[in-house]
NUROGU-445295 format. One record per residue (C-alpha): residue number from 1; chain; z, y, x. Coordinates in steps of 0.001 Angstrom, whole numbers, plus 500000, padded with zeros to 6 digits. Each point is the difference from the previous one (the first is absolute). Layout:
// NUROGU-445295
+-----+--------+--------+--------+--------+
! num ! chaine !      Z !      Y !      X !
+-----+--------+--------+--------+--------+
! NUM !      A !      Z !      Y !      X !
...
+-----+--------+--------+--------+--------+
END
This chain:
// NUROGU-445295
+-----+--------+--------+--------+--------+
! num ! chaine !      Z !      Y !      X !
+-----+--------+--------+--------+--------+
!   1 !      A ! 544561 ! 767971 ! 476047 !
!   2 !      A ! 501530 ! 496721 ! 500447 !
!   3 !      A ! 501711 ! 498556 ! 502663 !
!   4 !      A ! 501378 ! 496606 ! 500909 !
!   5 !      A ! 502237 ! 498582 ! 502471 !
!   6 !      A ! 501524 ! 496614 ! 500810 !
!   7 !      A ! 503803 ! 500089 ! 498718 !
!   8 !      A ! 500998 ! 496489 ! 501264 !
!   9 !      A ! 503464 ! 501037 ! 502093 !
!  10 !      A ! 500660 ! 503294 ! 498702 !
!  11 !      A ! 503661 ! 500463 ! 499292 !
!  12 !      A ! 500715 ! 502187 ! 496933 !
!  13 !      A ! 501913 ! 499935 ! 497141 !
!  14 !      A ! 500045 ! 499288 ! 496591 !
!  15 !      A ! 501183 ! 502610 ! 497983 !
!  16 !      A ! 500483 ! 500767 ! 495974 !
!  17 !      A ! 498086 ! 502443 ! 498272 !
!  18 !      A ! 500419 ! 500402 ! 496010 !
!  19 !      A ! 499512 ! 496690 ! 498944 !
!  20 !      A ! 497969 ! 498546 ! 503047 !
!  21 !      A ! 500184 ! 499299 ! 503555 !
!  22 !      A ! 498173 ! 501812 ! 503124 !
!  23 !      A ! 499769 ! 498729 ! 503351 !
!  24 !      A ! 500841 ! 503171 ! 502140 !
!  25 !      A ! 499182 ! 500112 ! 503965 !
!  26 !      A ! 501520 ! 502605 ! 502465 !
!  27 !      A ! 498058 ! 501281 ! 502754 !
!  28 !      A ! 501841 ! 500947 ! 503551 !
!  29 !      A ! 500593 ! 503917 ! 498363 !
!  30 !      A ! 501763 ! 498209 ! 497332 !
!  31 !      A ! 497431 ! 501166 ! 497352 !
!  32 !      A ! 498551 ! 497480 ! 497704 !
!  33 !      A ! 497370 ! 498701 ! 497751 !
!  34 !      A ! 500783 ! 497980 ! 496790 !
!  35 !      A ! 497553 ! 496821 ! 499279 !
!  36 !      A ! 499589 ! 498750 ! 496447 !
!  37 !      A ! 500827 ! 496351 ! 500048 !
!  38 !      A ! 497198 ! 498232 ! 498397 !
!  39 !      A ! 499860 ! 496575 ! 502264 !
!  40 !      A ! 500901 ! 497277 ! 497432 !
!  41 !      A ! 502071 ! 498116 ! 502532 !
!  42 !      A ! 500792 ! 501817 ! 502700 !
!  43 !      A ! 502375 ! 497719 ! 502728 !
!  44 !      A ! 503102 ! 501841 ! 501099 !
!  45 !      A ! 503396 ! 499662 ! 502050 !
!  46 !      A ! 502822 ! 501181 ! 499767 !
!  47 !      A ! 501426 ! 501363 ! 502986 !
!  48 !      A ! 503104 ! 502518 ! 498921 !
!  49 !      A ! 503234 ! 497853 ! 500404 !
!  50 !      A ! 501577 ! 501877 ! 497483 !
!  51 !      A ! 497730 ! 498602 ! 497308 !
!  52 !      A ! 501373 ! 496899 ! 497229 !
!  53 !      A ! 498528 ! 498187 ! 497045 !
!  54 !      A ! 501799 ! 499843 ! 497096 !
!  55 !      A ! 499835 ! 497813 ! 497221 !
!  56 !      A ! 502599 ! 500177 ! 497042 !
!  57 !      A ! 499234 ! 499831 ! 495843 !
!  58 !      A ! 497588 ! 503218 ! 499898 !
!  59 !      A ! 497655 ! 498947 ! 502626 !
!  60 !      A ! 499230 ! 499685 ! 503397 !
!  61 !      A ! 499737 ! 503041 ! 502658 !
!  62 !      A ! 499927 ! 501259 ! 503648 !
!  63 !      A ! 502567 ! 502700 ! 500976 !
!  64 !      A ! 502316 ! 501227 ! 502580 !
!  65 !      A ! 502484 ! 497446 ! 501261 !
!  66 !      A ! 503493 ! 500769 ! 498232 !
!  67 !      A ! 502072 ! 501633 ! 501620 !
!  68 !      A ! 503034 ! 497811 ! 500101 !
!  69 !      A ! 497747 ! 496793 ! 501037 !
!  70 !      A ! 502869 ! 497697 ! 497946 !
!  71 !      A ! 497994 ! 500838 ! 496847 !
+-----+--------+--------+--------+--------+
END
């Protein structure tokens, strides 16, 4: 049976699996359910303040800030 519900303001997170991404959403017991992401152009924002983009001669990527911020 399917079922659908509205996601607009659902916080979750975007998480690796193999060699694809899942959006994964906790529930108040702390159990979850993992969503394929197959939106082509989902809108996010960033809202962990230890996240940086980085851009040097192999690419461009989001991580963790460093951790000595002089970097």
């Amino acid at each position: 049976m399917r079922s659908v519900k509205p996601a607009c303001g659902t916080k979750g997170f975007i998480i690796r699996v193999g060699d694809g991404h899942m959006f994964r959403v906790y529930d108040e017991n702390y159990e979850f359910i993992d969503y394929d992401i197959t939106h082509h152009d989902l809108e996010i924002q960033i809202l962990e303040e230890d996240s940086c983009f980085y851009s040097n001669e192999f690419g461009n990527y989001l991580d963790y800030k460093p951790i000595d911020e002089s970097k």
